[in-house]
Structure formats: C-alpha cells, structure tokens
N, C-alpha and C positions, 0 to 999 in steps of 0.2 A: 504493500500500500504506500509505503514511502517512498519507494523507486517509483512509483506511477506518479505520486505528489511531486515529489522534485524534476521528474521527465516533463512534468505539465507545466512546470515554473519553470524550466529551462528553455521552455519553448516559445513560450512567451516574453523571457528576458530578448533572446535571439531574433524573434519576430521585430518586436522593438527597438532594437538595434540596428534592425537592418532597416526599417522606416526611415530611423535617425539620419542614415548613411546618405540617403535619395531625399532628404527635407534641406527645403528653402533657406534654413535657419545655418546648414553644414556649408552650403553655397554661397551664404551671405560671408560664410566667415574665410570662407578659403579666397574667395573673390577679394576679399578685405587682404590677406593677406598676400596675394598675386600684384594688387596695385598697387602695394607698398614697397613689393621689389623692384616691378617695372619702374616707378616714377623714383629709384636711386640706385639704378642700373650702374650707376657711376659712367666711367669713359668707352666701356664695351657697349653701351646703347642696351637695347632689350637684350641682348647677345647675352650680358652678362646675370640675369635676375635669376634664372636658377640656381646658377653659382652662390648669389649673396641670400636666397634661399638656404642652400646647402652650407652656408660658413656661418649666417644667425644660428640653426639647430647645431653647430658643431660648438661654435662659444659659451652658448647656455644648457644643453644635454649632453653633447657630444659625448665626454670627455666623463659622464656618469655610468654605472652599471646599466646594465638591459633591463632590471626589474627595473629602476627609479623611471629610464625613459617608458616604458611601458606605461607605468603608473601615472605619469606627466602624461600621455596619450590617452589613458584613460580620463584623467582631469579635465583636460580638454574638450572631449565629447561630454564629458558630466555639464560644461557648462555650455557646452552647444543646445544640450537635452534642457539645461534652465531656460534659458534663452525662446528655445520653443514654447516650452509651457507658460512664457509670460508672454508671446505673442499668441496663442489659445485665447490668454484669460482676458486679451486687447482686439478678439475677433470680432465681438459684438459691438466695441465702441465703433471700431474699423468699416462695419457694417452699415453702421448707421451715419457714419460719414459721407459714403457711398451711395446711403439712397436718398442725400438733402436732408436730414435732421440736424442743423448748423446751430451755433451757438446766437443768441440776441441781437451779437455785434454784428453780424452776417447776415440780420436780417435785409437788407438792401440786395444784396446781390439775389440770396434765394429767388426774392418777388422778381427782382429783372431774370434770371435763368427760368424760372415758372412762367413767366412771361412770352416768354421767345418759345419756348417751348408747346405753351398754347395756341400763340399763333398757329405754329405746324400744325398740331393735332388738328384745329378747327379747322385749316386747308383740305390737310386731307379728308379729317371725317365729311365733311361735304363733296368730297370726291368721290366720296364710298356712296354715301347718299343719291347722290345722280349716277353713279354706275347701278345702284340698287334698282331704281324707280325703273328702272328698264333695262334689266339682266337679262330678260328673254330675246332682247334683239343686240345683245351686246355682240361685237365681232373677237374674232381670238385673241389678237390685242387686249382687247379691252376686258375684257375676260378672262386672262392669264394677270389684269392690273387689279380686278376687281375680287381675284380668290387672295391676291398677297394683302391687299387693306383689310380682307375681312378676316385675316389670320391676324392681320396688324392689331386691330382693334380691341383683342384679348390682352397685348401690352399695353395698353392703356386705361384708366380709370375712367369708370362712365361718367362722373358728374364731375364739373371743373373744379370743383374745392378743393378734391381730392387728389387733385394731380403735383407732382412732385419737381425739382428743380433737374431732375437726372433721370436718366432713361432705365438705370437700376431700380431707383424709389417708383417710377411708376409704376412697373412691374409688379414690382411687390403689392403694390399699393392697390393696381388692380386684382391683384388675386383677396386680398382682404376684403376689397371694397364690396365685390358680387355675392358673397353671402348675405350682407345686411339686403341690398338690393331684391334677391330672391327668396329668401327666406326669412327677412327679419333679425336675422342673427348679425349681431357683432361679431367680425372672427378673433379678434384683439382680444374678444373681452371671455368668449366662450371655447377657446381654442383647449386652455389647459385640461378642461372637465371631459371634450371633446375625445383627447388624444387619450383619458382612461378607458373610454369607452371603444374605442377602436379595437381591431383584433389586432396580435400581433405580425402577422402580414404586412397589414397596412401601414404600422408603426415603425418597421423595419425598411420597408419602403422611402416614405418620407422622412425617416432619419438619415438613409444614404442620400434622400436629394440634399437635404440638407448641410450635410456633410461637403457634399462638393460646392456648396454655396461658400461655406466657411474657407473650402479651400482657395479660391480663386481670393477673396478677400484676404486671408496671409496672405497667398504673394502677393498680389499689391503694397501689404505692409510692408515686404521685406525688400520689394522693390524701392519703394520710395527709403527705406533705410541705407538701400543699398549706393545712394547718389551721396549719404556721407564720404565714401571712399574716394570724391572725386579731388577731396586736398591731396589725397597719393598720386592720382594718374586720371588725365580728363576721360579719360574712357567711358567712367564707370561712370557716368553721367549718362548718355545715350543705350547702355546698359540698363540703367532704373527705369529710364523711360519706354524701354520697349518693354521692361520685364511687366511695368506697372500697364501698359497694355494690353500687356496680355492677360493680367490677372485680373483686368475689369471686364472682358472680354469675358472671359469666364467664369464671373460671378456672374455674369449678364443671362448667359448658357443657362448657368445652373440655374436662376431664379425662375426663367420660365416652366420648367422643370418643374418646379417647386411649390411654384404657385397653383399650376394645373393640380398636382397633386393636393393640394389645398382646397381646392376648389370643387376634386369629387368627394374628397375624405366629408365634405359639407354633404356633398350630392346623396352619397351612399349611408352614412349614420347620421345625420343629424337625430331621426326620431330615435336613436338608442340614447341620445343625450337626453329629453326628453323621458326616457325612461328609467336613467340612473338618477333625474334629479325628483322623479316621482309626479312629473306632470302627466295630462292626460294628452294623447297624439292628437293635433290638429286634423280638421275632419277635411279640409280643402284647402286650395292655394290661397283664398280669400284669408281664411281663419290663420292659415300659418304663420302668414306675415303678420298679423296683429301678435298672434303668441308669442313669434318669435319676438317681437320689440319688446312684449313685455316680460320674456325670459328674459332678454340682454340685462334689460332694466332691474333684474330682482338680483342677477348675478354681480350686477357694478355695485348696487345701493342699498341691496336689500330688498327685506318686505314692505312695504306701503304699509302702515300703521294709521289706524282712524284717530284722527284729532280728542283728546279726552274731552268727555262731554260734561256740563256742568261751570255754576259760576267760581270765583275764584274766594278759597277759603277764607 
C-alpha cells in the first residue's frame, strides 16, 4: 500500500515538473537570462554570450560539488515554481484587465474605447439587419457576409449598456448577458448554486474551457513582464509584444468557448437550480422570466420581508 502511495506521489511530483519545464514562467526566466548575455557580449558581438553564459555558472557554481550545483538547480526551478503560482493567484486580476474593468482614473478612456466600439457594432448590427429582412433573395456574397454577422453577433452583448471597452469583455459579457435576457436569471449572481447542481460532465467541461481562458491570460502576463528585459537587449521588446498577442488572441479563442458553454450549462439545468433551491418549475417562457428575476433577486438580497404592521410603541 505504501509502494502504491508513494508511486502515486511520484507521479505526480514528475507530472508537475515536467509542466514546470514547458511554463511561461521557465521562458520568462531563461529569456531574462539570454538578454543579459547578448546585451554584454562584450567585443565578440552575440558570438561571445554563450561563452559569458558559461564563465557566470563557472565563477558562482562552477568550482562547487555536483550535489551543491544540483541543489542551486533545484533552487532555481523552486523559485520559477513561486513565480508561477503568484502569476495563478494574479490570473483573475489579469483577466479582468483584459475584458475593460479599469480603475476610476481610467474612466475617460473606457467611455471613448466603448464608444468606438459601439459605433462598429451599430454599423454592422444594421448590416445584419438588412441582410436579415431579405435572406431569401440574398446572392452568395451576400450570404456567405450574412452567416459571418450572425455568428458575429453571439460576440456581442444584446443591449448597449452592457457592452465592454474590449472585444475580450464583450464576449464574456455577452455570454453572461443572455441568460438574464432569456431566462430571467443573472449569470453573475446564480452561477455559483448553478455549477453545484450540474453533473460532473459538465463541470469538467467548463472547467477545461476555463482553464485555457486563464491560460492565454498568463501569457499575456508574462508577456508584458517579459519587455522588462528590454534594459539587457532591445529585443525582448518586440518579443513581449508578439508574445502579449498572442496571449490575447487566445484568451479571445478561449472565451468564446467559454461562454457558449455558459450559455447551455443555463440552456440544459437551469430548472435543477430551481430545484436545489426548492422552488417550484416555471410553467412557461412567460412565467420563467418573471421567476427567474425574482430568483436573481432573492439570491442577491434575500427574502422580501413584509413591513411590520402597527403604530410605533
């Protein structure tokens, strides 16, 4: 039983380890360490940065036992392994960077980026609009422009309030948005009760879209951390900024993902929530939307208490 306990913890030390090895965080540091040698290659040009690679670990380990550098290797990854898990615990503020939730001082640019923004969406949504009203004599053209707007328009928030300064926060924002729309439900507010009631299918589901949502968002973290290195070597400048493209790019992937899957997990349980919190099942789409507003409402505020009756002692 103890060979099987420690086989299983071996295996998972190892797994982790080899994450470590392929993580953002191992690349941010080696990168950091590459543009420190190229940008004091000294008289050899880049020629010489391995060299002064190889003569740094010879003046500070070199010259130690195998076990000490070992251990100094192992130190290293330990604080790569920190490193990660404080970029983790900075995924959600990261996130919410990403989709337009800006501090006060910021609010000027938001309104103009939400701005410019709206403009588009009301362009096209009216584009979609008069492709709509007469889809039946549209030409291939117009037809092949009229299936991408109306794929388009799930990225977007149906009502203007709700739309975002970033084309990440719309996204999300439209997958939150269409439950209260359809069903009366807040997804903000009724998600947590939601995802008890789910099976675990579904929850494993939406945890991996999730997952790669968060991922794309580190790297962009580590992206944009990664333009510190540009006091060693200008490089690593146009390096952050294609990394940090790509990692929005990717958060972008993923949210759609993400959202959809949000958006049936509403489709397919909402009446089990309903039935975890011991209400009765809405009888029609009339009725649902009033229950579901006044679920949201009993879930944010509570119950509605009648006014104590009587005058005042």
């Amino acid at each position: 039983m103890l060979t099987a306990l420690w086989s299983g913890l071996g295996s998972k030390v190892t797994e982790r380890w080899a994450t470590l090895l392929v993580s953002p965080a191992l690349a941010f540091w080696l990168g950091g360490a590459l543009a420190w040698a190229l940008g004091r290659s000294g008289p050899d040009g880049y020629d010489g940065w391995w060299r002064r690679l190889g003569g740094m670990w010879d003046r500070s380990l070199g010259a130690l036992p195998t076990a000490t550098q070992a251990l100094a290797v192992v130190v290293g990854l330990l604080a790569v392994a920190a490193s990660t898990r404080l970029a983790e615990a900075l995924t959600f503020g990261v996130l919410r960077t990403l989709e337009g939730y800006w501090p006060r001082w910021a609010g000027p640019a938001r309104t103009a980026l939400t701005s410019l923004r709206s403009g588009r969406i009301d362009r096209r949504t009216a584009r979609w609009r008069e492709l709509a009203r007469r889809r039946n004599q549209l030409t291939p053209p117009e037809y092949a422009e009229y299936t991408a707007l109306n794929a388009w328009r799930a990225s977007v928030p149906p009502t203007p309030r709700d739309r975002m300064p970033t084309a990440l926060g719309d996204v999300l924002r439209a997958a939150e948005s269409r439950p209260r729309h359809r069903y009366g439900l807040d997804a903000v507010v009724c998600w947590p009760r939601l995802w008890l009631t789910m099976p675990e299918q579904a929850r494993t589901e939406v945890a991996a879209a999730r997952a790669r949502l968060d991922e794309g968002a580190r790297l962009w973290l580590w992206s944009l951390l990664f333009a510190l290195w540009t006091v060693f070597s200008w490089w690593a400048l146009p390096v952050a900024a294609v990394g940090m493209l790509v990692g929005y790019r990717m958060a972008l992937a993923a949210a759609a993902g993400y959202g959809q899957l949000l958006q049936t997990c509403f489709d397919l349980y909402r009446r089990s929530l309903y039935e975890g919190l011991g209400w009765s099942q809405p009888a029609d789409a009339a009725q649902e939307f009033a229950m579901g507003r006044s679920l949201t409402a009993f879930l944010e505020r509570g119950p509605v208490l009648d006014p104590p009756t009587g005058g005042a002692p």
